[in-house]
C-alpha positions in Angstrom: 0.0 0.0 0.0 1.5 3.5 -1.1 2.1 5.9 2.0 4.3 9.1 2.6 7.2 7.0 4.3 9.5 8.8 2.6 7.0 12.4 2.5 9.1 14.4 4.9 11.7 14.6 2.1 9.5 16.7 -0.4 9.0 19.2 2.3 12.4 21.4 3.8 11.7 21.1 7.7 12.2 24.4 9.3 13.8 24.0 13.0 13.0 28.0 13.6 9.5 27.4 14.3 8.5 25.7 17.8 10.0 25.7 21.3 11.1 22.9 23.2 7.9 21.4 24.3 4.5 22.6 22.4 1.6 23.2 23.8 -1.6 21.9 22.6 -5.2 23.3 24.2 -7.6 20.7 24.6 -10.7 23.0 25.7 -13.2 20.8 27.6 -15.4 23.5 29.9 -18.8 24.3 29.7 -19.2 20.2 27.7 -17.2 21.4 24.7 -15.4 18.5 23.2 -12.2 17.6 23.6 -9.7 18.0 20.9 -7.6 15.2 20.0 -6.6 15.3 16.8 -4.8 17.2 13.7 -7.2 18.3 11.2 -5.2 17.0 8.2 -5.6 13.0 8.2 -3.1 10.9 5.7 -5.1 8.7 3.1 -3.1 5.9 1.3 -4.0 3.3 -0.9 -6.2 4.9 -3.1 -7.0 3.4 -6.1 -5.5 4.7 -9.2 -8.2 6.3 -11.2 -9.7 8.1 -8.2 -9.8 11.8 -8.8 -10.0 14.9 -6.3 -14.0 15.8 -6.7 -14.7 11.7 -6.3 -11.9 11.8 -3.1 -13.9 14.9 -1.8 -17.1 13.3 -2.1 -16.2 10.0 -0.4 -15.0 11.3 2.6 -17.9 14.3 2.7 -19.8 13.0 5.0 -17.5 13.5 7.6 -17.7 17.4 7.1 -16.6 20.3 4.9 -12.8 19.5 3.7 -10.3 20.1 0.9 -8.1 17.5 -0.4 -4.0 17.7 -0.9 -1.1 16.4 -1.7 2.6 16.7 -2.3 3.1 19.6 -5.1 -0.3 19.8 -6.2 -0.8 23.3 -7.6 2.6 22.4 -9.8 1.6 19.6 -11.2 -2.0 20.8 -12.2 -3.3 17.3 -11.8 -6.9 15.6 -10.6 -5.2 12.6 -9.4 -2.9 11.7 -6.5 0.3 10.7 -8.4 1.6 7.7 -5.7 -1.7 6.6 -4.5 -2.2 9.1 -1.2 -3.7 12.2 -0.2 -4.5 14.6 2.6 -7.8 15.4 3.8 -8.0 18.8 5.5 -11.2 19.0 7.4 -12.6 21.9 8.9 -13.8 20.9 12.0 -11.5 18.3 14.4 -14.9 16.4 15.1 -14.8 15.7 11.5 -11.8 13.2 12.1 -13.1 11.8 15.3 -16.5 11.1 13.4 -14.3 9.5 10.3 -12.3 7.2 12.8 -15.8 6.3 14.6 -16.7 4.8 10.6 -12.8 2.8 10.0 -12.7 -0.6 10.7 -9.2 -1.6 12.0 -6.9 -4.3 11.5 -3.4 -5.2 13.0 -3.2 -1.7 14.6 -4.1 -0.1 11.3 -7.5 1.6 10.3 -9.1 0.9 6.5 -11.8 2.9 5.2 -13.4 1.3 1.8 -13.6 4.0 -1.0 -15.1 3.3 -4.7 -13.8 5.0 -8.0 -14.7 4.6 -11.3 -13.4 1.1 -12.0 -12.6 -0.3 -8.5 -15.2 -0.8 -5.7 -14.8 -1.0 -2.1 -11.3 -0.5 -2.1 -9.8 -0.6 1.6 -7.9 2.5 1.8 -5.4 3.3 5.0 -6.5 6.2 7.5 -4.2 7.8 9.7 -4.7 10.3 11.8 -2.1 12.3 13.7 -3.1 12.4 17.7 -1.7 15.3 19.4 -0.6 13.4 21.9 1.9 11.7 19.9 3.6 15.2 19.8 5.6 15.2 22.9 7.1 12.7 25.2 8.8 13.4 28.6 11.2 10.2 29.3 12.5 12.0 32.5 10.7 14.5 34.5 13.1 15.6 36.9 15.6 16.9 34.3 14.9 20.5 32.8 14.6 21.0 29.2 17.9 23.2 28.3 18.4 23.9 24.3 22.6 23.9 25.1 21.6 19.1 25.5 19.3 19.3 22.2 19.2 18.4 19.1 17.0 19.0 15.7 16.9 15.7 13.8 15.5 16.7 10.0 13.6 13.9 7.6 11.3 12.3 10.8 8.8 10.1 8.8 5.5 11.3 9.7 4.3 8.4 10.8 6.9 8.4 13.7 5.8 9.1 17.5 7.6 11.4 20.3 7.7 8.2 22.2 9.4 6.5 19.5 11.4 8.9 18.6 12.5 9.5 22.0 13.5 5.1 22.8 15.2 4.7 19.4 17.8 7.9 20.2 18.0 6.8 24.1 18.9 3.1 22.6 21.8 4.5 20.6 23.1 7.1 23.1 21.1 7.2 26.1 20.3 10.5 28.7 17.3 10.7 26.4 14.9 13.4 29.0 12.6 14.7 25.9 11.7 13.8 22.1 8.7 16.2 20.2 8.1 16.5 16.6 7.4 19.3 15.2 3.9 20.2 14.0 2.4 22.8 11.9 0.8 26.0 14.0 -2.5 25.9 12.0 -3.2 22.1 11.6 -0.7 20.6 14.4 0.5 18.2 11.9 4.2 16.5 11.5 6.4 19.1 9.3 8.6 16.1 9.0 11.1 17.3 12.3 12.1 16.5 15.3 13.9 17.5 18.7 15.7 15.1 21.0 16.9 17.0 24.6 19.3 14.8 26.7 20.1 15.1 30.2 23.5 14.9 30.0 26.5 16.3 27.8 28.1 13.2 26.7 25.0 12.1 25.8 24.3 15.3 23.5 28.0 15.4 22.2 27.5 11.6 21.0 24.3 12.1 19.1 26.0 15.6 17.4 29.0 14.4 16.4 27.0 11.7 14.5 25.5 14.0 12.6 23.4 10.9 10.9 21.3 8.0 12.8 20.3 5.2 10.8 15.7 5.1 11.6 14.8 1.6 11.8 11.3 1.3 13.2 9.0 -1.4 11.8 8.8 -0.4 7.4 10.9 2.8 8.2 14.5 2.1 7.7 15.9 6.4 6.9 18.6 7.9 7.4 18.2 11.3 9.4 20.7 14.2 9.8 21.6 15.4 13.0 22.0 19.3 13.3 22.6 21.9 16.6 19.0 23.0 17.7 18.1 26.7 18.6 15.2 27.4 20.2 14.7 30.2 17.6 17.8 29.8 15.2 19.5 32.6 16.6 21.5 33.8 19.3 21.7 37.2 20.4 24.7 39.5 20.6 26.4 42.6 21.0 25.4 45.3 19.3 22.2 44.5 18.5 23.3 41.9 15.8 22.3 38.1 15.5 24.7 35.0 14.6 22.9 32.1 12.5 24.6 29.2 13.2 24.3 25.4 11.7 27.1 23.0 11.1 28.6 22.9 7.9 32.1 21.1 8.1 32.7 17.2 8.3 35.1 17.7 11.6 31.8 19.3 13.8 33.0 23.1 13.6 30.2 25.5 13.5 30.0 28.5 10.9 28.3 31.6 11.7 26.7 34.1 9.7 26.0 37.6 11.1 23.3 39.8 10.5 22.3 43.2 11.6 19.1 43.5 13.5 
C-alpha cells in the first residue's frame, strides 16, 4: 500500500519554528469536546483512477474538507500521483467522526472507497493524535536547548515516544523527544527534537551527525544538526549569529546579520 514513508523529504523542515515542548489546548469546559486530533488526516491506498471531486465526495460526509497532496498546484493534476492524499477537514470532530466509521486491522485503520473502475477498495486512514507530539522520558531533568538536538527527515508516521526510545537506545540520557507540527493544523512538518540530560549524551548524538531510523517499514537515514530554540543567538550590538554546522570535523559557521 503506497504511503508518505519517505513524504518528509519533499517538504524542507524548518527547526526555527516551535519551542522545546509545544503546547496543545484541549478545551473541555462548559461540555465542549475535547480535541484530540490534527485536522489533516493521511489517506493511502487509493485506487489509481480516483480523482479529487470523487476523493472529496467519499470522505464528505465526515464534514466540509479540501483535499491535498505533495506539489499539487505544480503539477495541475486531478489525481494523487503515488496513490495518497491529505484530507484537510474543517472541524477536528470531523476526524473523530471518520475514525468512529474505519474498521481496523493489525493496529491499522481501513476505510473502503469506490472510483470509477474499482469498488470497495480498503484505503489506510491515519490520523495524527496530538498526543503523539511530545514525550517526557525524565521529568526531573529541565529542558535546556545547550543538550538538544533538531533531527531533519522524521517520517511522519513516527511518534515522540518512539522517537525519543530509538535515540535513548543508541546514546542514552534521552529526557525529551517532540516532533514538530504545523501552528494551524498541528501536523508533522517532517522534524524532530531530541533533549538529553547529559552532555556526553548530546555530544554523541551531534557528532554523529546521521542515525540510521529503523522502526518497523521505516528504515531512513536522518541528519543530525545543533537545535536553537529560535535559530539565533543574540549579541552585541544588537546583531544576531545564525549558526548550523557545515564542516565534516563538527566546527560550526556563523553568519552575522544586523538586526
Amino acid at each position: 500500500m503506497e504511503d508518505e514513508r519517505s513524504f518528509g523529504e519533499d517538504e524542507r523542515s524548518d527547526q526555527t519554528l516551535g519551542g522545546l515542548g509545544s503546547s496543545h489546548c484541549f478545551p473541555h469546559q462548559n461540555g465542549e469536546r475535547i480535541e484530540r486530533y490534527s485536522r489533516k488526516v493521511f489517506v493511502g491506498g487509493l485506487p489509481p483512477d480516483i480523482d479529487e471531486d470523487e476523493i472529496t465526495a467519499s470522505f464528505r460526509r465526515f464534514g466540509h474538507l479540501f483535499v491535498d497532496w505533495p506539489h499539487k498546484a505544480e503539477s495541475k493534476s486531478y489525481f494523487p500521483p503515488k496513490g495518497y492524499a491529505f484530507l484537510l477537514f474543517q472541524e477536528e470532530s470531523s476526524v473523530q467522526a471518520l475514525i468512529d466509521a474505519c474498521m481496523e486491522e493489525e493496529g491499522k485503520l481501513y476505510l473502503c472507497v469506490s472510483s470509477p473502475t474499482i469498488k470497495d477498495k480498503p484505503v489506510q486512514i491515519r490520523p495524527w493524535n496530538l498526543n503523539d507530539s511530545d514525550f517526557v522520558m525524565d521529568g526531573s531533568q529541565p529542558l535546556d536547548p545547550r543538550k538538544t538536538i533538531f533531527v531533519g527527515g522524521v517520517p511522519r508516521p513516527l511518534r515522540a515516544v518512539e522517537l525519543a526510545m530509538i535515540m535513548d537506545r543508541l546514546y542514552g540520557g534521552v529526557c525529551y523527544a517532540g516532533i514538530d507540527t504545523d501552528p494551524e493544523l498541528k501536523y508533522p512538518k517532517g522534524a524532530g527534537r531530541v533533549a538529553f540530560s547529559n552532555q556526553q549524551s548530546y555530544i554523541a548524538a551531534i557528532s554523529a551527525r546521521f542515525v540510521q531510523l529503523q522502526h518497523g517499514e521505516i528504515d531512513k537515514r536522518l541528519p543530525l544538526h545543533f537545535y536553537f530554540s529560535n535559530a539565533a543567538l543574540e549579541v552585541a550590538d544588537h546583531q544576531y549569529i545564525i549558526c548550523d554546522l557545515v564542516d565534516s570535523d563538527n566546527t560550526v559557521g556563523c553568519l552575522s546579520a544586523s538586526q
